[in-house]
C-alpha positions in Angstrom: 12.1 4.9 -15.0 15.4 4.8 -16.7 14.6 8.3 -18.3 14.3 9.7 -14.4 17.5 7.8 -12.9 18.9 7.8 -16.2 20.7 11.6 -15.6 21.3 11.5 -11.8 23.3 8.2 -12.4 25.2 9.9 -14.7 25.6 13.4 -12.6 26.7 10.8 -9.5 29.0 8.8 -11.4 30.3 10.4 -14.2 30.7 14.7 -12.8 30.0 14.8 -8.9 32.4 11.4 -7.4 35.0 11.9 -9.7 35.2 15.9 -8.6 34.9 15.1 -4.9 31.6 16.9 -4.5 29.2 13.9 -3.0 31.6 11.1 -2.0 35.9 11.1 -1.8 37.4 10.7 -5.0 38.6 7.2 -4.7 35.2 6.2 -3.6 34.3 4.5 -7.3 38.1 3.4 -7.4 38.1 -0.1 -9.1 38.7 -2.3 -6.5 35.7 -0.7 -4.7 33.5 -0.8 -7.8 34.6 -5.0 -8.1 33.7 -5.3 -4.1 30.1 -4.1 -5.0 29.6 -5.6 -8.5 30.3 -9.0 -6.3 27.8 -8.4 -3.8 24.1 -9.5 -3.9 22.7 -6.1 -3.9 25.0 -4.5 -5.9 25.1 -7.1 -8.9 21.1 -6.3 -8.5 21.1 -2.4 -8.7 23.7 -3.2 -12.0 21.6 -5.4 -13.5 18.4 -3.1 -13.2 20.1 0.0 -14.0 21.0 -2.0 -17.3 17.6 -4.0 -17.6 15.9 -0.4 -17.4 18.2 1.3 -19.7 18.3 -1.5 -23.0 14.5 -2.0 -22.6 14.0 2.1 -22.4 16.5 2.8 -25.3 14.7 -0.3 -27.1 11.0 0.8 -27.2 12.0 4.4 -27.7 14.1 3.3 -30.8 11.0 1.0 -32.3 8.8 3.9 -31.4 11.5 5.9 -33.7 11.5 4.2 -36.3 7.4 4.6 -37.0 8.3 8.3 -37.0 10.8 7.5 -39.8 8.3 5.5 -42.2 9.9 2.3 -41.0 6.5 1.0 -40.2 5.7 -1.2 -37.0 6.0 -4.4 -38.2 7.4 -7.9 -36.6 10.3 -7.7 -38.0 11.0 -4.1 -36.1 9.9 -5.8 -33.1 12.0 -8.4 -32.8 15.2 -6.2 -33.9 14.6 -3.7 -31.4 12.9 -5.9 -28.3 15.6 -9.1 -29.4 18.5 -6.6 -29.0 17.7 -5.4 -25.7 16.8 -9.4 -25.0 20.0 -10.5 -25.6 21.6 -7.4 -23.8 20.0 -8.4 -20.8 20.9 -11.9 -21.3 24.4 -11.0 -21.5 24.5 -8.5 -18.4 22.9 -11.4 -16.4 26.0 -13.9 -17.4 28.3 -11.2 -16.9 27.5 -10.3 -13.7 27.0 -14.0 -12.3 30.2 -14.6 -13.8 32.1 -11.9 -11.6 31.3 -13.8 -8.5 30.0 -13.6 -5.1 
């Protein structure tokens, strides 16, 4: 999923808002982007879009490093699949911490 949303979020975001082409400019202006990180439903499309993207980057850098002769072992596993454990772990806390 995060390899489909993955480049629209970052046409949205990062090229077509900031130009003006989809929403006004100001539309992702920070106070804006504070009022939706501190609602419900935003903190949960943040915390998905980041839950989707550390678990996507994860498997696809354990798969990566078979292709390398790093061999798939337990110790790959729980580099890899800890990081993107503790990432998570860390958005979540981050994002409760912001407030309702």
């Amino acid at each position: 999923m995060a390899a489909l949303f993955g480049p629209i979020m970052v046409f949205i975001t990062g090229i077509a808002v900031p130009l003006g082409l989809l929403l006004p400019a100001d539309a992702m202006s920070y106070p804006k982007m504070l009022a939706f990180a501190q609602n419900f439903i935003g903190k949960g499309f943040i915390f998905v879009a980041v839950f989707l993207f550390i678990w996507h980057a994860g498997h696809r850098i354990f798969h990566s490093l078979h292709e390398v002769g790093i061999h798939q072992g337990i110790g790959s596993k729980l580099l890899t699949y800890g990081v993107a454990a503790v990432v998570t772990v860390i958005a979540a806390v981050a994002l409760l911490g912001l407030g309702f």
